[in-house]
C-alpha positions in Angstrom: 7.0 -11.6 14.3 5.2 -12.2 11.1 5.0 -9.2 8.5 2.2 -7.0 8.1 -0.1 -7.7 4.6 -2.2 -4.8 2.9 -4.0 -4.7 -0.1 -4.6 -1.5 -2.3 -4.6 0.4 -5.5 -2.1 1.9 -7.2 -2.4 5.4 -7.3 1.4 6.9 -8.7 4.0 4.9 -10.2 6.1 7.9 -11.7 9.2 7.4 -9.7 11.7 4.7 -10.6 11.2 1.6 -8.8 8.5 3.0 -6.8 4.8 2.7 -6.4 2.5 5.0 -4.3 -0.6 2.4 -3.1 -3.8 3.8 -1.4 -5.1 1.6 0.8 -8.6 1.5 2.2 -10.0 0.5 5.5 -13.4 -0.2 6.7 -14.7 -0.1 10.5 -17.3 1.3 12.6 -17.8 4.3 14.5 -17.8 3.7 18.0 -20.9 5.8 19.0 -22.2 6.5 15.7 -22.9 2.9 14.5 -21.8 4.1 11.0 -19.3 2.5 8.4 -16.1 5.0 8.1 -13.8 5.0 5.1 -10.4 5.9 5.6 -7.2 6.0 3.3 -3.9 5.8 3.7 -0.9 6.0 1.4 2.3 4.2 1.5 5.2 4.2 -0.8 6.2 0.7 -2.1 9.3 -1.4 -3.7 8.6 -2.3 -7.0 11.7 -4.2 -8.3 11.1 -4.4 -11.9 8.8 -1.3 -12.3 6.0 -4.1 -13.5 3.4 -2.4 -11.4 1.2 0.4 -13.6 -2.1 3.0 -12.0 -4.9 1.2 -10.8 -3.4 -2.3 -10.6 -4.9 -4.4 -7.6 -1.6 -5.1 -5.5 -0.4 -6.3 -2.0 1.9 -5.1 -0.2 4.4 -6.4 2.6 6.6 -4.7 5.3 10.1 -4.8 5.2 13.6 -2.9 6.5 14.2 0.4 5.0 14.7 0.5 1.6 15.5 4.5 1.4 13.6 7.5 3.6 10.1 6.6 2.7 10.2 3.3 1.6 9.0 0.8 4.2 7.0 -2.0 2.2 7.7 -3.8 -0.7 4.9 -5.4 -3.4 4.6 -8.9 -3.3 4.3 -10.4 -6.9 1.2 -11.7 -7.6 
C-alpha cells in the first residue's frame, strides 16, 4: 500500500530531531456550498535538524519512530 504524502508549514522545530508541520486542507461544505479550512498538526522526523519555522516541507508516513512520531520529512 503506497504511503500517504502531505504538504505543510513548519510551525515548531524546538525539539531535537523533530519538526511540528501544520497542514492545511480545503473542501466544501456539504450543504453550505462554502470553502472550509481546516488544520491539522503532526509531529515529523527530521534527521539532520535541517528543517527551520516556516519552511515549505512534505511529509511521508512511516512506522513508529517514538510515541508521537508517525511521519518523516522527505528531503526536498
Amino acid at each position: 500500500m503506497p504511503k500517504r504524502i502531505l504538504q505543510g508549514v513548519v510551525t515548531s522545530d524546538q525539539n531535537a530531531q523533530t519538526v511540528t508541520v501544520s497542514v492545511e486542507r480545503r473542501f466544501k461544505h456539504p450543504l453550505l456550498q462554502k470553502t472550509v479550512r481546516k488544520s491539522k498538526k503532526y509531529r515529523a522526523h527530521d534527521e539532520h535538524d535541517q528543517f527551520k519555522v516556516g519552511d515549505t516541507v512534505r511529509i511521508q508516513e512511516c512506522a513508529p519512530k517514538s510515541k508521537t512520531k508517525r511521519w518523516e520529512v522527505i528531503a526536498q
